[in-house]
Backbone as CSV, one residue per row, in Angstrom:
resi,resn,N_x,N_y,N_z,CA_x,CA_y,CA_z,C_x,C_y,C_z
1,UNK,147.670,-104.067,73.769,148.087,-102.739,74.210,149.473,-102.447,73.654
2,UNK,149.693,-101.024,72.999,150.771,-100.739,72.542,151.469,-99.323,73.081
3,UNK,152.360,-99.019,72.762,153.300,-97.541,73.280,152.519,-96.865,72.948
4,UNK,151.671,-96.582,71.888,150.543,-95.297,71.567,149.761,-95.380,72.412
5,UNK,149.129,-96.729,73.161,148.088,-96.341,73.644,148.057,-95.683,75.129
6,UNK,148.910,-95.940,75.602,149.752,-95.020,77.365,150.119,-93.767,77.066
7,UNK,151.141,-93.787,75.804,151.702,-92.584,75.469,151.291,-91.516,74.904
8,UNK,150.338,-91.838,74.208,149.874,-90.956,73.572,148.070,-90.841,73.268
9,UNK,147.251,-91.710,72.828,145.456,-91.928,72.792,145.604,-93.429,72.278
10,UNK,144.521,-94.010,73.320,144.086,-95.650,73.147,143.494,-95.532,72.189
11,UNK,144.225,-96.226,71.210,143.675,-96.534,69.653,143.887,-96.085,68.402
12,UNK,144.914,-95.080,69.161,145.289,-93.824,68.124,146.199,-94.847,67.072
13,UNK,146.140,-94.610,65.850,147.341,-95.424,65.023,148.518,-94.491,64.928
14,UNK,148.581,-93.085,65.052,150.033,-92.204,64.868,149.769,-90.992,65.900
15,UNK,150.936,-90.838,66.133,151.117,-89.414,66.969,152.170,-88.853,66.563
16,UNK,151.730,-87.460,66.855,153.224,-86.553,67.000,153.985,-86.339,67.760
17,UNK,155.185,-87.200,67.821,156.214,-87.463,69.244,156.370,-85.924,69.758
18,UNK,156.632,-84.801,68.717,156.893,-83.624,69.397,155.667,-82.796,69.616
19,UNK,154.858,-83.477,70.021,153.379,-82.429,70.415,152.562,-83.681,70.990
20,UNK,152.388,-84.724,70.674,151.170,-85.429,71.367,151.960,-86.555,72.875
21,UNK,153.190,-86.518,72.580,153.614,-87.831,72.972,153.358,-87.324,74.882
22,UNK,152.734,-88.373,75.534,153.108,-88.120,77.028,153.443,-88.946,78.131
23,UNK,153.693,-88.933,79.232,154.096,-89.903,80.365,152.690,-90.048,80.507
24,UNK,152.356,-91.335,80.615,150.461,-91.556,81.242,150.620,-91.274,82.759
25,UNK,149.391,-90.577,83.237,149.554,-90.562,84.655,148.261,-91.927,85.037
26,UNK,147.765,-91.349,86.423,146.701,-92.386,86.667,145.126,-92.035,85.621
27,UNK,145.181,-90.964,85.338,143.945,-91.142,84.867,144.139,-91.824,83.314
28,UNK,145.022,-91.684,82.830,145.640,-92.387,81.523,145.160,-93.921,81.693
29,UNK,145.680,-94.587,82.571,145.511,-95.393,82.887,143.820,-95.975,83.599
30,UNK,143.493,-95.142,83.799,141.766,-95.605,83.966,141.105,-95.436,83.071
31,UNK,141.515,-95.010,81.783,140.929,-94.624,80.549,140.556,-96.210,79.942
32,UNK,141.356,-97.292,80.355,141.198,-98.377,80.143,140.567,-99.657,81.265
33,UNK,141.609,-99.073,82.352,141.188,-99.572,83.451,140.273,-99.158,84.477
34,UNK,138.939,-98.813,83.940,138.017,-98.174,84.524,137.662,-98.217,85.768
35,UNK,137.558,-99.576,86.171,136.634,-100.113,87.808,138.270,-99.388,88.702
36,UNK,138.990,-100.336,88.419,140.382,-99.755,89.360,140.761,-98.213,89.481
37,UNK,140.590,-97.585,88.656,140.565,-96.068,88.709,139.593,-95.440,89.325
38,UNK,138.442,-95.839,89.269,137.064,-95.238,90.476,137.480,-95.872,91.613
39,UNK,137.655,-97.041,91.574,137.825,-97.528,93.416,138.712,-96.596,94.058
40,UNK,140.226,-96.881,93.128,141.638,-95.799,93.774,141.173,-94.608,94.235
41,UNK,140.305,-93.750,93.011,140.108,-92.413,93.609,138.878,-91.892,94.608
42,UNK,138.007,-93.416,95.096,136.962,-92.950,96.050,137.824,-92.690,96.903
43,UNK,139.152,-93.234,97.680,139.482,-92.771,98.451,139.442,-91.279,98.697
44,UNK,139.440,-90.615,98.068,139.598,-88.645,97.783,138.330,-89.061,98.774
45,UNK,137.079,-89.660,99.194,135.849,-89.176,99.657,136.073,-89.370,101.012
46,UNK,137.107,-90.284,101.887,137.369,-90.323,103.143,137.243,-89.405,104.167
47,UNK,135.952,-88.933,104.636,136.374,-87.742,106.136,136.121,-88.558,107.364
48,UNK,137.311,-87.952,108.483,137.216,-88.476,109.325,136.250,-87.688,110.240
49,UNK,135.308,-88.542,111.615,134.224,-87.975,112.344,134.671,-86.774,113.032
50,UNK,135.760,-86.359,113.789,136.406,-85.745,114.064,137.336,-84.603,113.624
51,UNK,137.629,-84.947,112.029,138.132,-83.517,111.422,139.657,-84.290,112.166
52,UNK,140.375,-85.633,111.974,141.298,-85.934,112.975,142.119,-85.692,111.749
53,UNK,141.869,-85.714,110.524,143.320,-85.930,109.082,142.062,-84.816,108.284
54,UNK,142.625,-83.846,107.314,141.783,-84.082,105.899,140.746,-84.651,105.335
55,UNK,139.928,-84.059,104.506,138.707,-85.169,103.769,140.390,-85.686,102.832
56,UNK,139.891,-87.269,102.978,140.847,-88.399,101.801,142.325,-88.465,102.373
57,UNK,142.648,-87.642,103.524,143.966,-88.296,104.126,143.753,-89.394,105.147
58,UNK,144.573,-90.042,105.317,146.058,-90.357,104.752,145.336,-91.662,103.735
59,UNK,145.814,-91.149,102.647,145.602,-92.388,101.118,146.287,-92.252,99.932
60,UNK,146.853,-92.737,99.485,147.380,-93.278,97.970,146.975,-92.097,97.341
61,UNK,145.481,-92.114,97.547,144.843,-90.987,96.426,145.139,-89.434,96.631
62,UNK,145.912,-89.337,97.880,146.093,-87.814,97.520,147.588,-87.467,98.491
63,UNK,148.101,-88.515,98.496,149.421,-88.515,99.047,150.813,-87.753,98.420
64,UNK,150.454,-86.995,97.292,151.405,-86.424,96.460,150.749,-84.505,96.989
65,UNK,149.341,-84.552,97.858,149.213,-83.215,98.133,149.863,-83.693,99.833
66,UNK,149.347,-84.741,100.244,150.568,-84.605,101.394,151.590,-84.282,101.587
67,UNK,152.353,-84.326,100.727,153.629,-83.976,100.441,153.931,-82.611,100.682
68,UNK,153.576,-82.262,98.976,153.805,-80.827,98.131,153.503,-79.743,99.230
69,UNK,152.459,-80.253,100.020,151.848,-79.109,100.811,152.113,-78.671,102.213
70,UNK,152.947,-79.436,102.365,153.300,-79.386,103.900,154.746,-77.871,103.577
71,UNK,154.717,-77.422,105.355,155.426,-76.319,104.705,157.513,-76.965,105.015
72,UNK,157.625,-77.831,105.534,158.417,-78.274,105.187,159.018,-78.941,104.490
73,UNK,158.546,-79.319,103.060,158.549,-79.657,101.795,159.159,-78.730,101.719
74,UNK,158.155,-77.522,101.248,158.201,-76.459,100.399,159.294,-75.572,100.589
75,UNK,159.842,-75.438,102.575,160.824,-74.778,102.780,161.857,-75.115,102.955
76,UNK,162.285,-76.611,102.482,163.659,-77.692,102.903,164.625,-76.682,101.546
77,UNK,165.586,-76.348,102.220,167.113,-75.906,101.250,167.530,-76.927,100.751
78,UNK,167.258,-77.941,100.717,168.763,-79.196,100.295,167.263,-79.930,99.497
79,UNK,166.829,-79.501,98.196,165.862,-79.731,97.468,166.238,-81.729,97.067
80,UNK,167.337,-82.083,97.070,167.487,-83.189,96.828,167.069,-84.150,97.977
81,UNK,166.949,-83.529,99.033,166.427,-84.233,100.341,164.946,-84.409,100.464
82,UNK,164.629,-83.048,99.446,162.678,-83.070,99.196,162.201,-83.946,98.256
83,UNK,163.583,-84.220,97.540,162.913,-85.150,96.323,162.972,-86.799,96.484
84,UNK,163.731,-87.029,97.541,163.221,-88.120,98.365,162.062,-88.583,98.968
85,UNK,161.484,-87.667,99.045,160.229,-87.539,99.366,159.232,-87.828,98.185
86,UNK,159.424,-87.521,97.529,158.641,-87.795,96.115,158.968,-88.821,95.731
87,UNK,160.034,-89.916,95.717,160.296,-90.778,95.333,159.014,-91.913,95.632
88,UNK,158.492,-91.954,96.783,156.815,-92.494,97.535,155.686,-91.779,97.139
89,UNK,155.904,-90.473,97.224,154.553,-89.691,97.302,154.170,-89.200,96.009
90,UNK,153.989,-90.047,95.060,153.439,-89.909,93.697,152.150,-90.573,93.443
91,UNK,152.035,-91.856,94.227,150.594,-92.641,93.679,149.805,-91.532,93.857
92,UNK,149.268,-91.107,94.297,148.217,-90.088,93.471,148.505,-89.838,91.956
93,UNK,149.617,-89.764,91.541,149.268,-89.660,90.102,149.662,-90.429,88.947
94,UNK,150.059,-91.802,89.840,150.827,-92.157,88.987,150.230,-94.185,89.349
95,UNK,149.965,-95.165,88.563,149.773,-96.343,89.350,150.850,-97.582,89.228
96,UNK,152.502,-96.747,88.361,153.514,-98.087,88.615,154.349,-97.954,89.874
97,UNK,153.828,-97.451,91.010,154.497,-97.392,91.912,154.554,-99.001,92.628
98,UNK,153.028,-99.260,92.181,153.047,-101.072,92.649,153.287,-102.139,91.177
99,UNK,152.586,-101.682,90.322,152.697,-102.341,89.086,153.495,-101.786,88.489
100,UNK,155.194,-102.066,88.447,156.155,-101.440,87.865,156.150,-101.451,86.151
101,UNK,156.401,-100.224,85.489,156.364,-100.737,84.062,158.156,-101.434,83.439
102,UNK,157.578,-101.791,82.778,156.672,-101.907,81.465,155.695,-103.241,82.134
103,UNK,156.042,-104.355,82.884,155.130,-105.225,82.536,153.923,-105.015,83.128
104,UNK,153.992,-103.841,84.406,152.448,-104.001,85.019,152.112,-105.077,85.428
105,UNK,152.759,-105.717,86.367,151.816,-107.128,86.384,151.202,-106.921,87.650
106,UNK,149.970,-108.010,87.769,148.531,-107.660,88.767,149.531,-108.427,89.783
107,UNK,150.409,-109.636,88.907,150.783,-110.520,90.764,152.250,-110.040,90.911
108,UNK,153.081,-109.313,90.452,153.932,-108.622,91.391,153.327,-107.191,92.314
109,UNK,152.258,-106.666,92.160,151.617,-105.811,93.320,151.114,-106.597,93.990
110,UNK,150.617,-108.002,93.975,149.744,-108.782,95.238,151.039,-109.096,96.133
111,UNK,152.267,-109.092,95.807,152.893,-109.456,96.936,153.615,-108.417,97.589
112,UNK,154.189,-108.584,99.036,154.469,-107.616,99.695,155.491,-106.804,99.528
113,UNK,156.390,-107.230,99.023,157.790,-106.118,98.624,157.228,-105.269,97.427
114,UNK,155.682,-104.965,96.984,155.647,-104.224,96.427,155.245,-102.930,97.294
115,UNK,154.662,-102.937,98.048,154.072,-102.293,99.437,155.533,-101.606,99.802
116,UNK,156.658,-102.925,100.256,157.317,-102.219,100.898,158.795,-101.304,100.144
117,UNK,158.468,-101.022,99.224,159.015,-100.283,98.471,158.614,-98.272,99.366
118,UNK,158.256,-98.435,99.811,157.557,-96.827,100.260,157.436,-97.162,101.849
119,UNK,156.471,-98.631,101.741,156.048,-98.864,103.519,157.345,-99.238,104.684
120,UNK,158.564,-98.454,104.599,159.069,-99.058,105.475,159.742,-97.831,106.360
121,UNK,161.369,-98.129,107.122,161.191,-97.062,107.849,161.057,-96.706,109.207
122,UNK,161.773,-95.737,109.706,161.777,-95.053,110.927,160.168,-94.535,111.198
123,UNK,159.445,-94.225,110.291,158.788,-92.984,110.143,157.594,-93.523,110.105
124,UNK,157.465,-94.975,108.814,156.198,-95.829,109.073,156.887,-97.100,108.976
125,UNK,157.038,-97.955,109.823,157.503,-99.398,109.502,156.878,-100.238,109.121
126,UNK,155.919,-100.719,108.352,155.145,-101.234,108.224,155.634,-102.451,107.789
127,UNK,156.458,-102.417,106.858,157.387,-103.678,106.129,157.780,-104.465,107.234
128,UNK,158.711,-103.833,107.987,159.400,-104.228,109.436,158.441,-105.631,109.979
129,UNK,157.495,-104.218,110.401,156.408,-105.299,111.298,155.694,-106.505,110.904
130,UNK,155.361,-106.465,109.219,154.759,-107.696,108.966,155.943,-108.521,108.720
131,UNK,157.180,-108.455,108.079,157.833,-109.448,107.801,158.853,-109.717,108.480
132,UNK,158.671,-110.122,110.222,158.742,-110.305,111.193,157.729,-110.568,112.081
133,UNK,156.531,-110.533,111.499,155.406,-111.157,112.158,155.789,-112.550,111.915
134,UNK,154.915,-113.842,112.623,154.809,-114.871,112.129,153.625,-114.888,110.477
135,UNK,152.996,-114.130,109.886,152.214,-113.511,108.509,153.716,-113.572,108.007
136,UNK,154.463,-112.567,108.159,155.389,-112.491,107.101,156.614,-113.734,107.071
137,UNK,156.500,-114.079,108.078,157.424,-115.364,108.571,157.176,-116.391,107.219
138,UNK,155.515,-117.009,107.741,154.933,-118.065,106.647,154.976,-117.151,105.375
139,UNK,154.773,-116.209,105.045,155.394,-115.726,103.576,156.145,-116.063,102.982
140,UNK,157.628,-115.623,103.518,158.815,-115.735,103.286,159.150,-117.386,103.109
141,UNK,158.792,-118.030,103.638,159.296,-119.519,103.658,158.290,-120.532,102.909
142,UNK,156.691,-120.171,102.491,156.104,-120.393,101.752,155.414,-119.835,100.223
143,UNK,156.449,-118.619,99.816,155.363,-118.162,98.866,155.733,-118.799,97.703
144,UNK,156.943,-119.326,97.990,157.521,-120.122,96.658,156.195,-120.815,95.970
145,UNK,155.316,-121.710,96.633,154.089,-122.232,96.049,153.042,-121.578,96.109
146,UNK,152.782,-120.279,96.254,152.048,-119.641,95.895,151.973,-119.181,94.962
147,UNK,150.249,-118.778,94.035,150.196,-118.303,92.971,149.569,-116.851,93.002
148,UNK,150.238,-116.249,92.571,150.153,-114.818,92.496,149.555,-114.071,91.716
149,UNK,149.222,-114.975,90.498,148.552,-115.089,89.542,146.918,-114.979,89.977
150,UNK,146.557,-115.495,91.037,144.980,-115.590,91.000,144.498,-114.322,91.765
151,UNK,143.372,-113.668,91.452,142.656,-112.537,92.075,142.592,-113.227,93.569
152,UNK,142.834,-111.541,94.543,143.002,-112.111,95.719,142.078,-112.520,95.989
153,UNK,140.855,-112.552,95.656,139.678,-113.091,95.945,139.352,-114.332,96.049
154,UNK,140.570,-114.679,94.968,141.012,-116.689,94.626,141.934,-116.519,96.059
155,UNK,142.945,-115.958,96.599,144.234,-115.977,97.497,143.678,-117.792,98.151
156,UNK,143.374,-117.519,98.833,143.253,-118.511,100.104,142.475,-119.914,99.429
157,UNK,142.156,-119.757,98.055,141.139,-121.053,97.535,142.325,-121.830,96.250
158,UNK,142.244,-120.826,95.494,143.255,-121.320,94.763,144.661,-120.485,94.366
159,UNK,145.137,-119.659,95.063,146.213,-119.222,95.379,147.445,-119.761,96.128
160,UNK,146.811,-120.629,96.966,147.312,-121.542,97.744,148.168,-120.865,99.000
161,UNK,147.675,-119.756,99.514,148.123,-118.741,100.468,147.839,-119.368,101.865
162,UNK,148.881,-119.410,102.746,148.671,-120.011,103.951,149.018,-119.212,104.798
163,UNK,148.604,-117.913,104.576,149.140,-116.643,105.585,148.434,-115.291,104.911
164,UNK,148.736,-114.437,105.010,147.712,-113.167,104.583,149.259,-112.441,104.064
165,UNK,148.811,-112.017,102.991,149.882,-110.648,102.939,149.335,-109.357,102.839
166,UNK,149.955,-108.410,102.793,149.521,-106.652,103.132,148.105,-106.693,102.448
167,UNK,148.325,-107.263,100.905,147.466,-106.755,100.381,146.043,-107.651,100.507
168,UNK,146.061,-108.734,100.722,144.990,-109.554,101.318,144.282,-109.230,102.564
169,UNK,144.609,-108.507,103.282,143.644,-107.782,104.349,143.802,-106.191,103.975
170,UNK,144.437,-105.684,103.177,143.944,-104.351,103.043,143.161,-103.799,101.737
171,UNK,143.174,-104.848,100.814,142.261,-104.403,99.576,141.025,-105.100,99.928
172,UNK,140.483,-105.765,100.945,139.122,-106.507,101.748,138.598,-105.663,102.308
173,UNK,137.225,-105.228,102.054,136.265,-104.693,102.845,135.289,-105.407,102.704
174,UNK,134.301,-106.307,103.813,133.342,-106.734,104.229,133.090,-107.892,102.864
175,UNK,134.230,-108.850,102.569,133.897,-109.713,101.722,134.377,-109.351,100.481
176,UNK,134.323,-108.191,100.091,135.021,-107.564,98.784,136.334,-107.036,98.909
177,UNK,137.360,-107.459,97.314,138.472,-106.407,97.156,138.076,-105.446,96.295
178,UNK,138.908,-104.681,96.434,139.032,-102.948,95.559,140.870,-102.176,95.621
179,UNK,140.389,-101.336,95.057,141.566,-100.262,95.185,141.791,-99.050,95.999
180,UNK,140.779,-99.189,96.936,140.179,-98.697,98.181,141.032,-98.953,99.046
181,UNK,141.541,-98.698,99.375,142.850,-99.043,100.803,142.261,-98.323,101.999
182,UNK,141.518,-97.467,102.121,140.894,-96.742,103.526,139.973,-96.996,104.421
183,UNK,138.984,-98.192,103.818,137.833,-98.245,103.764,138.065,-98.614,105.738
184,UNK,139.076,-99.194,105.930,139.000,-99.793,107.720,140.210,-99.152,108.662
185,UNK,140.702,-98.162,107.753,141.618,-97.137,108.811,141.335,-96.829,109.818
186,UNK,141.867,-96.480,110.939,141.552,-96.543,112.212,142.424,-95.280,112.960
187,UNK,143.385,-95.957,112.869,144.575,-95.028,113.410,145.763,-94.269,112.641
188,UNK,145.414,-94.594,111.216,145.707,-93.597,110.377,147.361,-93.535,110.431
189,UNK,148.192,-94.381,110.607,149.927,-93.907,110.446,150.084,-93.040,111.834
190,UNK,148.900,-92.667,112.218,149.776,-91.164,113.368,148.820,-91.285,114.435
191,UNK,148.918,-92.663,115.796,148.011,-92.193,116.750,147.912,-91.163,117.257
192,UNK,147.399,-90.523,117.700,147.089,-89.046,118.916,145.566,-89.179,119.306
193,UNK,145.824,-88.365,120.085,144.540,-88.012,121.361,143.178,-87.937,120.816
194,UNK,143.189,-87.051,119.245,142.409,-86.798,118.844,141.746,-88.333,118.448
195,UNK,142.331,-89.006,118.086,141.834,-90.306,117.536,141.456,-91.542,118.781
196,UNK,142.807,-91.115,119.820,142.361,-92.118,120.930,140.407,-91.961,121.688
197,UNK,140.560,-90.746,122.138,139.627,-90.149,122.642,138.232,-90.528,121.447
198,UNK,138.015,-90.726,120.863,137.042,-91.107,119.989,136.727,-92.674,119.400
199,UNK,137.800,-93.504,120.097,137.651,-95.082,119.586,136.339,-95.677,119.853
200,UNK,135.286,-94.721,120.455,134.194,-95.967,120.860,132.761,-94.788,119.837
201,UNK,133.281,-94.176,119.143,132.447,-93.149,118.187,131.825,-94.413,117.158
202,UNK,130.953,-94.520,116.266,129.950,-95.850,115.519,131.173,-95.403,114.449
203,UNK,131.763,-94.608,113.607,132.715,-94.534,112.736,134.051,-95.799,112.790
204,UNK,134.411,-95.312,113.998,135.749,-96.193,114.823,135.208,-97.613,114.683
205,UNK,134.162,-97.776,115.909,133.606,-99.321,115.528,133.284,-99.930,114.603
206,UNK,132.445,-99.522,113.849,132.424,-100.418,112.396,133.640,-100.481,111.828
207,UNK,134.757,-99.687,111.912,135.405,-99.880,111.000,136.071,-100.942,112.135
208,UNK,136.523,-101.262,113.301,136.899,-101.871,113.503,136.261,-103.585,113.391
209,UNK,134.927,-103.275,113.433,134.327,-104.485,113.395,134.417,-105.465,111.814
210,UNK,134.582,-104.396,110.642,135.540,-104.797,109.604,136.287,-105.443,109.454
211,UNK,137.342,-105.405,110.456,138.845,-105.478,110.346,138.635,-107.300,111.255
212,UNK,137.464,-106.840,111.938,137.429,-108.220,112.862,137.217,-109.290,111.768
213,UNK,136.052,-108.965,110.758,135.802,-109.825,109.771,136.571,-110.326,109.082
214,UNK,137.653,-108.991,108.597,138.721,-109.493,107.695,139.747,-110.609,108.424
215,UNK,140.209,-110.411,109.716,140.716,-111.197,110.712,140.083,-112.888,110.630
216,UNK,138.646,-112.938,111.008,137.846,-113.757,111.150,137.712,-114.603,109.306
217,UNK,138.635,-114.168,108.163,138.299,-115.555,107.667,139.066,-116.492,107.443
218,UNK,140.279,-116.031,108.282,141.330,-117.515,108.664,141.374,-117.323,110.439
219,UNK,140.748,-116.713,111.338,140.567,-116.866,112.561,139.399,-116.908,113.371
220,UNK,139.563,-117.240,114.165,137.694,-117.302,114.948,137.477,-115.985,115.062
221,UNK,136.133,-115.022,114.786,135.734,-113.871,115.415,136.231,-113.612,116.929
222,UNK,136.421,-114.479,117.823,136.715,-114.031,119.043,137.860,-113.776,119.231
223,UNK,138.851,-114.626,118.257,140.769,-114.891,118.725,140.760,-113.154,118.040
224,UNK,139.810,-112.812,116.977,140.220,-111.455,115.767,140.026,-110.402,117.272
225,UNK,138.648,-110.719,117.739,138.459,-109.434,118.360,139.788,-109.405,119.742
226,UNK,139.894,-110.376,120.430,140.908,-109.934,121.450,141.970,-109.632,120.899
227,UNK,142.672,-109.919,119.953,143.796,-109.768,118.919,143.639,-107.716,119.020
228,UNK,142.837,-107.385,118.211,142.359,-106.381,118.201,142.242,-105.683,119.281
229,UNK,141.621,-105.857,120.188,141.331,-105.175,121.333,143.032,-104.916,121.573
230,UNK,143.980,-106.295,122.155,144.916,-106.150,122.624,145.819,-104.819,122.200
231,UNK,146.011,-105.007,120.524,146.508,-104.221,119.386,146.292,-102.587,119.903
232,UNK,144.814,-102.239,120.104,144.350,-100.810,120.674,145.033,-100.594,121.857
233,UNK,145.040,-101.141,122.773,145.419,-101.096,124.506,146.980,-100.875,124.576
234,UNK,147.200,-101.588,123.453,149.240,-100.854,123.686,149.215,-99.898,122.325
235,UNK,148.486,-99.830,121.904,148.828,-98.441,121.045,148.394,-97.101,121.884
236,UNK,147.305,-97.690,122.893,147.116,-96.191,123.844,148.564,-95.974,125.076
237,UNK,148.734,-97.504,125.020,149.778,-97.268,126.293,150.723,-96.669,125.533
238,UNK,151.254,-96.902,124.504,152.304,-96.250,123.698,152.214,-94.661,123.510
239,UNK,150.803,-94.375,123.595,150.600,-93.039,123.096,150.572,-92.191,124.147
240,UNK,150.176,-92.510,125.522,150.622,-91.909,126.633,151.950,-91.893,126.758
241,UNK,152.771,-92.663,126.716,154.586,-92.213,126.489,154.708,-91.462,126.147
242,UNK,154.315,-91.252,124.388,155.038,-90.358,123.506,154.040,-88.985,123.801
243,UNK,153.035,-88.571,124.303,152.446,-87.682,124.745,153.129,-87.302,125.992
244,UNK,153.828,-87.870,127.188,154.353,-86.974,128.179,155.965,-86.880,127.794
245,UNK,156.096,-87.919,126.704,157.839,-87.100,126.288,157.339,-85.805,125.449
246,UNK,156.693,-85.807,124.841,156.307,-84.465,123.760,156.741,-83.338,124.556
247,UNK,155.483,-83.649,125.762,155.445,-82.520,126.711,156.876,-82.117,127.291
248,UNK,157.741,-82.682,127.479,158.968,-82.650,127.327,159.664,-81.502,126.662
249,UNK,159.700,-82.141,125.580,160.104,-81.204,124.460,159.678,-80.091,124.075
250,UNK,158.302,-79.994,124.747,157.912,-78.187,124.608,158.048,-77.620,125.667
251,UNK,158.333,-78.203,126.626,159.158,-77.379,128.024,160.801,-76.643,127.712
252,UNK,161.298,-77.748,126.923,162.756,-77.205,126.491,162.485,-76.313,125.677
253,UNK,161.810,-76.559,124.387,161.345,-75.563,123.293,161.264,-73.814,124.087
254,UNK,159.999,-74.370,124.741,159.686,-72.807,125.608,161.127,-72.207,126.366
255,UNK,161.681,-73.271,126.763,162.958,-72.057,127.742,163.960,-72.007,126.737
256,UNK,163.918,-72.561,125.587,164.757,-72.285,124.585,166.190,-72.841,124.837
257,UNK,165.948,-74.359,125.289,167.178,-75.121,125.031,167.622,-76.353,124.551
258,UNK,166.310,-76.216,123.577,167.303,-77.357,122.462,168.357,-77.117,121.585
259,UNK,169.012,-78.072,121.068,170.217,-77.802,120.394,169.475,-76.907,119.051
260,UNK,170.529,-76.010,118.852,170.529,-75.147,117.414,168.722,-74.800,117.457
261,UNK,168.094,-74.345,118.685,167.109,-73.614,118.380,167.525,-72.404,118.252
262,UNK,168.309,-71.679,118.661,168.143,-70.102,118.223,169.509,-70.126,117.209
263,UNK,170.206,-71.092,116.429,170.688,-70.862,115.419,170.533,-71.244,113.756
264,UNK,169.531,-72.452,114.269,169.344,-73.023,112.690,167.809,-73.168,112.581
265,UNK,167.326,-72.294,113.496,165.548,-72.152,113.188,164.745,-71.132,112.869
């Protein structure tokens, strides 16, 4: 693989820097890398039973219309504050957000600080939480002998992985990896009602019963499912909190006394 073939057509021997030359986006990149470019973009086919997100939200694959489209993007004054925002919300079109260029490599995206380049945060902590789990604990203090090098599919055989990282339970669906990241979403980044109220729908369950599997091939099915269960039961208790503080806040809203509501809104 050479600079013509990203930049400009795979195979091409010359281009015209001032007319052909371009930044490859993702489909550039599936032009070669075929299987990984269909998996990434089945996500676009994701609807939830409920109408709870978008067909294909929340995913990689269309996280750059998450963005663009919201109307506080579009109406933020301090445009350098919006473009922070973009700094994450490009994989939709772009795939060195994990495989940084030039080298692209497959085993600096298998490990987790490639994730948490975007995954971290007030807003989604995700980084936080695993590497402060005891998962990210044995990471941190074992990956030195890990090989990063082997398809995660090798991880746990000849990878020599003695813990799971992000991407070892989230590119797994039912025995297989992909570029599919949705396939066992549940609660989607944003519990609410709409989603609580529906956990026992055949959508919810299988996908949770997934997640049990993925759990279940370094734990017993039973330790995965109470694990799980537990996991749901304080995310509802959590969500009743933040549902009667809300309510809160639209009591003040309505009598109109939060700070700088009737001057900076």
């Amino acid at each position: 693989v050479g600079c013509i073939d990203c930049h400009g057509k795979v195979g091409a021997q010359s281009i015209r820097h001032d007319k052909d030359l371009i930044m490859p986006d993702r489909a550039q990149c599936g032009s070669c890398h075929v299987q990984e470019f269909a998996e990434a973009e089945s996500e676009k086919d994701q609807q939830w039973p409920q109408g709870q997100w978008g067909k294909g939200h929340p995913s990689h694959a269309v996280d750059w219309e998450a963005n663009v489209e919201t109307a506080i993007w579009a109406g933020m004054a301090e445009r350098e504050i919006a473009q922070g925002c973009d700094q994450c919300h490009y994989q939709q079109n772009k795939c060195d957000g994990c495989h940084t260029r030039h080298t692209f490599s497959a085993a600096e995206a298998r490990q987790p600080e490639a994730c948490a380049t975007c995954h971290n945060g007030v807003d989604h902590n995700e980084w936080e939480n695993f590497s402060l789990s005891k998962h990210g604990t044995v990471y941190q203090t074992h990956k030195s002998s890990w090989n990063f090098e082997a398809p995660l599919k090798d991880a746990l055989t000849k990878g020599g992985y003695t813990a799971p990282t992000c991407q070892y339970c989230h590119f797994e669906f039912n025995g297989e990896f992909s570029h599919n990241l949705v396939r066992k979403v549940r609660w989607g980044f944003n519990p609410t009602p709409a989603i609580a109220d529906n956990l026992k729908h055949p959508w919810f369950e299988g996908r949770k019963e997934s997640w049990n599997a993925t759990c279940a091939n370094c734990h017993s099915p039973s330790f995965a499912k109470a694990y799980l269960d537990a996991a749901d039961k304080g995310t509802l208790a959590g969500l009743k909190v933040e549902q009667e503080a809300k309510q809160v806040v639209e009591g003040l809203f309505k009598d109109g006394l939060l700070t700088g509501q009737n001057t900076n809104r």
